[in-house]
N, C-alpha and C positions, 0 to 999 in steps of 0.2 A: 818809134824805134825802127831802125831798118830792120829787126829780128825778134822785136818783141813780141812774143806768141800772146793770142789771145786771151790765153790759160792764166788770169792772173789768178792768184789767192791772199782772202782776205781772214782773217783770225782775228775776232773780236775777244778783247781779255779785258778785264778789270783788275789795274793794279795801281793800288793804292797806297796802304801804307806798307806793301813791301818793301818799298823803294829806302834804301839806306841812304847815311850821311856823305855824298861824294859833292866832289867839286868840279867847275867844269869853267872855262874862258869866259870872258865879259861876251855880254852880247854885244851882235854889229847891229842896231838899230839902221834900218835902209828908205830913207824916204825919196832919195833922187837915183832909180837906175840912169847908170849910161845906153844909150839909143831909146829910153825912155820920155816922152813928150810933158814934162811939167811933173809933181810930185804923183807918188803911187799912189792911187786908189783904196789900198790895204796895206795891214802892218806884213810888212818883211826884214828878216831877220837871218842873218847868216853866221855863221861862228866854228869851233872845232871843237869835240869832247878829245880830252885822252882816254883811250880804253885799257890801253896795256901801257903803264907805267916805265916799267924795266926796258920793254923793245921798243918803245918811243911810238905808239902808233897811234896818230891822229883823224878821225873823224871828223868828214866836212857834211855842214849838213844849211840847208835852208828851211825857215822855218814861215810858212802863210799862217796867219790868224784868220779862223772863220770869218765870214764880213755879214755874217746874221747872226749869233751866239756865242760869241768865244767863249765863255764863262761855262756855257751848259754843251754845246754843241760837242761832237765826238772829236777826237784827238787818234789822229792816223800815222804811224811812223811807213814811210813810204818807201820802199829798196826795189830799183831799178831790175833787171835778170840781167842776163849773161853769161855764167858772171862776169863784171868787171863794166856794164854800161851805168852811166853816170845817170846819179837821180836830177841832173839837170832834164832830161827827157822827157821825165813826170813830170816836171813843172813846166816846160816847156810845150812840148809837144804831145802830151795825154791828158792829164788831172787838173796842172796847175792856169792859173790867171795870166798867163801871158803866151802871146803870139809872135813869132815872127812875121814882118810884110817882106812877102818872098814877093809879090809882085812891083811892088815899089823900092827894090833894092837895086842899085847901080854900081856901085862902091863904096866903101870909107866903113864905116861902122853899122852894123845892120841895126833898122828901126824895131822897136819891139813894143808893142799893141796891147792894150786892156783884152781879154779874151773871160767874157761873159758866163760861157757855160762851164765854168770849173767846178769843181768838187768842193774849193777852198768857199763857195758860197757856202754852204751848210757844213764845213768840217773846217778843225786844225788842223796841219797836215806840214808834217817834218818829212822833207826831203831828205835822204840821206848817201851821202857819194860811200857806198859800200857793194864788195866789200876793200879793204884796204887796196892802195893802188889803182881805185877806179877816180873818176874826177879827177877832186882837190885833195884824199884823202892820200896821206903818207905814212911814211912810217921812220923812224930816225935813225932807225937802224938796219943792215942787209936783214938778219934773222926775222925784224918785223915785216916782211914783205909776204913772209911766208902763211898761208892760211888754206881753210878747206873748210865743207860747207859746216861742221859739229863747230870749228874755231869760231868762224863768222855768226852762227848763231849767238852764241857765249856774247863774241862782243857787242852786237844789238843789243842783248839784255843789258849789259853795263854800261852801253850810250845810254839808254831810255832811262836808267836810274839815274845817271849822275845827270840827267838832261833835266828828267822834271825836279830833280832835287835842285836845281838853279830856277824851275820853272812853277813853282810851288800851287801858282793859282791854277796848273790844270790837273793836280794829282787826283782831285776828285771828278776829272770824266771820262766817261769811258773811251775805254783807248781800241784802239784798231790797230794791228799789224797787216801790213800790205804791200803787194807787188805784183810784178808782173813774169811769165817767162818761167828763168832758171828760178826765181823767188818763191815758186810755186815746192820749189826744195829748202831754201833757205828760213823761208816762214814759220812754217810750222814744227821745224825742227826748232826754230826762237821763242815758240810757244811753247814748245814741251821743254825748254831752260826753265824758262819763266815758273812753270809746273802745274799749266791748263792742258796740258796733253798728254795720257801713256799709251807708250806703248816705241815698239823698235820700228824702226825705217825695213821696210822690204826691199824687194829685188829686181825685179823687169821694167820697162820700157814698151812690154807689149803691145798695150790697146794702143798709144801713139802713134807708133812707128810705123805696124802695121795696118792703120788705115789710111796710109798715103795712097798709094796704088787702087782701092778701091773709091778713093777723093777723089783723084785724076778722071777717074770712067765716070764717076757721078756728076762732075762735073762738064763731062765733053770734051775733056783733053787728052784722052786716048781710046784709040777703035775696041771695040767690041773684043776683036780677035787678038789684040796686042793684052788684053785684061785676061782675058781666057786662058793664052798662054802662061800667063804671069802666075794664076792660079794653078796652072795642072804642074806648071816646074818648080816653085817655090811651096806650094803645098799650104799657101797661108803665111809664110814665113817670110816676112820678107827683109828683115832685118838682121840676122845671124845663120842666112841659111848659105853652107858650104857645097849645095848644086850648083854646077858649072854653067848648068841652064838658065837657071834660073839670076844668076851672077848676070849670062849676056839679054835675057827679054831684062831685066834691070836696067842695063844700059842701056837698051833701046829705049825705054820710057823716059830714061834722064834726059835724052837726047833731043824727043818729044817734048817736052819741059822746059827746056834750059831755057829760052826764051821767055819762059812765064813768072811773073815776080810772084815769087813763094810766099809772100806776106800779104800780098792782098792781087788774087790771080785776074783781077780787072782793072788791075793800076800799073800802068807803065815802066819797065827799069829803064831808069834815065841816063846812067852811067857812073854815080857820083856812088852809091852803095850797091855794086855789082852781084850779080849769080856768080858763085861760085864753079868752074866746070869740071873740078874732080873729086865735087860730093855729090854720091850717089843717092836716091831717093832715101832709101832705106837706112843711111847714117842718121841716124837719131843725134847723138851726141857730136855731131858738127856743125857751123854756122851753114847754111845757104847763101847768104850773102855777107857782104862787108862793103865797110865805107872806104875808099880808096883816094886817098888824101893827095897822091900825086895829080891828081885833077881838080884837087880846089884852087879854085879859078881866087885871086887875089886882089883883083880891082877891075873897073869899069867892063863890065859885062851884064847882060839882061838872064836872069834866073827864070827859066820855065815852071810856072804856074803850076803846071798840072803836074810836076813831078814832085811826089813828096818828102822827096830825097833835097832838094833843094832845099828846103828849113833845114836838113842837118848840116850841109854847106855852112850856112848861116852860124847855127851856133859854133865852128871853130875858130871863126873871124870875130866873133863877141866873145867868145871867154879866154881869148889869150891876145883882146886890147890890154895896153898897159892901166886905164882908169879904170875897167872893169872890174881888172884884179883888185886892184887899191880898194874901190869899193863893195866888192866882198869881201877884202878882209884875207886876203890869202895872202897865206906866209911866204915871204920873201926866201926863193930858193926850193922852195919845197917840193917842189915838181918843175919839168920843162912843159913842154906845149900839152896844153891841155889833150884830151881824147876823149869822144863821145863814149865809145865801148873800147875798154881794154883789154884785148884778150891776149895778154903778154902778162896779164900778172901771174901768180905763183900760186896756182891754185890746185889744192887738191879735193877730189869729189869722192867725199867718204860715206854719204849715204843712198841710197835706192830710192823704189817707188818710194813716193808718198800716201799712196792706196790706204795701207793699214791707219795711219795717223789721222784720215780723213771719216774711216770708218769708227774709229773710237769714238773722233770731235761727234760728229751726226749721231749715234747711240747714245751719246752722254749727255740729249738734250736739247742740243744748239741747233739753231735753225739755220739751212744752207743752202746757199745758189748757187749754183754750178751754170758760168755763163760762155760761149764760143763766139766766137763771129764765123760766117757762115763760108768765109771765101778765105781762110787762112788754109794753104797749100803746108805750111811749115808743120801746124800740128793742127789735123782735123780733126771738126767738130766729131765726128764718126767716131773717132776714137776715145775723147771723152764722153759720148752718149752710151758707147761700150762701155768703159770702167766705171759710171757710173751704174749699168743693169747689174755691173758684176757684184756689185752689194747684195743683191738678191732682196730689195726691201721691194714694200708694196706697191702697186701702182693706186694713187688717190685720185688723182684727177688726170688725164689722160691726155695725149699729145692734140694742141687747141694752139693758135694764136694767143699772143699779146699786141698791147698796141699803143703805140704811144704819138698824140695830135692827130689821133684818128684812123692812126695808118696803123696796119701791121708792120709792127716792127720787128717780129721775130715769131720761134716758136715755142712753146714748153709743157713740162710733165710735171708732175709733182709727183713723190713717193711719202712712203714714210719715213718716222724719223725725222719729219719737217726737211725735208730734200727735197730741192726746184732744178731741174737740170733748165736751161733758157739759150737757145741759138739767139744772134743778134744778125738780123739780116742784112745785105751787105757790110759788113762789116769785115775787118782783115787780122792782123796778130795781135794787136792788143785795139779793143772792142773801142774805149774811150779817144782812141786817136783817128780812127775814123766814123763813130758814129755819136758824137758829143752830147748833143743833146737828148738821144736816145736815153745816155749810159747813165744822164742828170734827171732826177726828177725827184723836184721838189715836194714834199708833201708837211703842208703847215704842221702834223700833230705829230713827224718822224724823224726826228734828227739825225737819225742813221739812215735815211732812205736817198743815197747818192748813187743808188742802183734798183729799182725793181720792174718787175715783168709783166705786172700788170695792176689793176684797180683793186683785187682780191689777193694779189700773193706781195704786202706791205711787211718787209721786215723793220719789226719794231723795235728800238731799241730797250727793252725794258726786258726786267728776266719774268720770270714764269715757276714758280712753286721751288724760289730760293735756285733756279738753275741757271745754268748761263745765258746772255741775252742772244739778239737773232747774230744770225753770221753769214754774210755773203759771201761767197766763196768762189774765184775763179780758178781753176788749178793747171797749173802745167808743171809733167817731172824732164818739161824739156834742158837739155845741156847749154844748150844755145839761145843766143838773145833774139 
């Protein structure tokens, strides 16, 4: 994702026979993608729930079958952040089993690749284009367009019911809610629909926002003296403070910056999903970059490798070919040209932190990961390692490497409360799209372990004295994809 922040969060719930009697479209059975070389590998399945009846709003979603357990393995409903980026991303370019070949692309319809280290190896995992108006998801009427983060929870719950209620063989396993990004809002407010969470949504932005500026200096992107300043004018504040001074050492550090891809500060902007130049460090709740469509290139031209911006090139030339569409199954008329992130839908952001809802799930039981990558400029690790102390829980085991093929792959702490906070060393906004097989690891006796930090901190899927099972957790209450 050009924007998707490290911070994903994942909410593991068990729901079973909650699920009422709904109905939901035939499935699309998919066994030949187009720019796919010979039949898929794994079952794929694409389709649409109605959520809202009366405003006509349609859910698009793609569904992978684990390709080790589908019967027992865990079941993930997946939502993209943003809001409004398409859960084509996850399956494309983070979680799911396929790749684009950026480097062997010329023109005509982009190739797209078996990709090994998915998630979909050890889980089911439902893509879902929400919330309304992102992807292939629509709505039949103006009034359905309209949504905000408390609506979009609502209707996740009422996909996921009328979903497995067409899906019966997976209502007995355990389910996962997950995302990335803005979903770090959307999730757990979908959990506490569902009614595995209490408690009300809080208020700030803090620990995020303002650990940019001291990300920048930790990392070597701004002098000694330019940090200094920032600290004596801004007083800490660097996201709502109304000092004049502190407004221009701001801009000086943007200025510093603007050249540096905010999503992973060791990876090149290539031109195709651009910096932004009039958001300042400190706007928390604005994108830094975006994809900038009048530049995609349309035929015979050679795609730079090394910019990872070039795969999202790719998928607008795939998902709005004419067989493409045919073969997922999208509705005739339903939308115009596809968009990777939509940030035109009609969104209203009617909750806060996620803090409090984070600290009930971890007190009430659940085991949780809190994971970063270590080079995301968008929302630093720093600041989640901050709202994580802000719990005041214990420290158990102390800041140590982990390691994954021998190597340190990162760093982590444990608390109590079964709480892992884990950096993911180079790694950028969202951990699984540039550290894959880090984010994968297999463990024969753990069918939820699609993430862990090391040989000792195995989240298990199994509960514990009738309580909820483990819960990996990556969070971001960032606005922006």
């Amino acid at each position: 994702m050009a924007r998707a922040t490290v911070f994903s969060l994942f909410i593991i719930l068990f729901c079973n026979s909650i699920f009422t009697q709904l109905a939901i479209s035939a499935r699309n059975k998919i066994e030949y993608l187009p720019g796919f070389d010979g039949p898929l590998p794994f079952y794929l399945e694409t389709g649409y729930v109605e959520v809202d009846g009366e405003k006509g709003v349609e859910m698009f979603y793609y569904f992978v079958e684990s390709e080790t357990s589908p019967e027992k393995d865990p079941l993930i409903l997946w939502i993209t952040g943003g809001p409004g980026c398409s859960a084509f991303s996850g399956l494309v370019f983070e979680i799911g089993p396929l790749k684009f070949d950026v480097g062997g692309y010329t023109e005509g319809l982009p190739t797209i690749n078996y990709f090994p280290d998915s998630w979909t190896k050890v889980s089911n995992i439902i893509f879902l284009d929400a919330p309304v108006g992102t992807g292939f998801s629509y709505a039949k009427t103006e009034e359905g367009l309209y949504t905000s983060d408390i609506l979009s929870a609502r209707q996740h719950v009422t996909f996921l019911r009328k979903w497995l209620e067409d899906h019966p063989e997976f209502s007995s396993n355990p389910i996962y809610i997950g995302g990335d990004s803005y979903s770090g809002i959307t999730v757990p407010v979908t959990a506490l629909e569902i009614g595995y969470l209490v408690g009300n949504a809080a208020t700030d932005e803090w620990y995020d926002g303002n650990a940019r500026v001291p990300f920048l200096h930790g990392m070597g992107l701004i002098s000694d003296e330019l940090f200094q300043s920032a600290k004596q004018s801004c007083n800490g504040n660097y996201i709502s403070s109304m000092n004049a001074q502190c407004s221009f050492v701001l801009n000086s550090i943007n200025s510093c910056v603007l050249g540096v891809n905010p999503v992973h500060t060791l990876e090149p902007i290539c031109g195709f999903a651009k910096r932004k130049t009039n958001v300042l460090i400190g706007d928390l709740r604005r994108r830094l970059v975006e994809d900038h469509l009048g530049e995609l290139p349309l035929s015979n031209f050679k795609l730079p490798v090394e910019c990872r911006d070039s795969g999202y090139r790719l998928s607008y030339l795939w998902a709005d070919d004419h067989n493409v569409r045919s073969t997922l199954g999208i509705h005739n008329g339903s939308i115009g040209s596809w968009m990777r992130c939509n940030y035109d839908i009609k969104y209203t952001h009617d909750v806060g932190s996620m803090l409090p809802y984070h600290h009930n799930l971890t007190t009430s039981g659940y085991r949780a990961l809190i994971y970063s990558g270590d080079h995301d400029m968008d929302m630093p690790y720093l600041g989640t390692e901050a709202w994580v102390r802000s719990l005041n829980f214990a420290i158990v085991d102390d800041w140590r490497a982990w390691y994954s093929g021998g190597q340190v792959a990162g760093f982590t702490r444990s608390y109590s409360n079964n709480l892992t906070f884990a950096t993911v060393k180079g790694a950028g906004h969202t951990a699984p799209e540039y550290k894959p097989k880090e984010c994968l690891k297999n463990e024969p006796n753990s069918r939820a372990s699609f993430f862990q930090p090391g040989e000792n901190d195995i989240a298990q899927d199994e509960s514990k004295d009738g309580q909820a099972p483990a819960v990996p957790i990556n969070l971001s209450r960032n606005a922006t994809e």
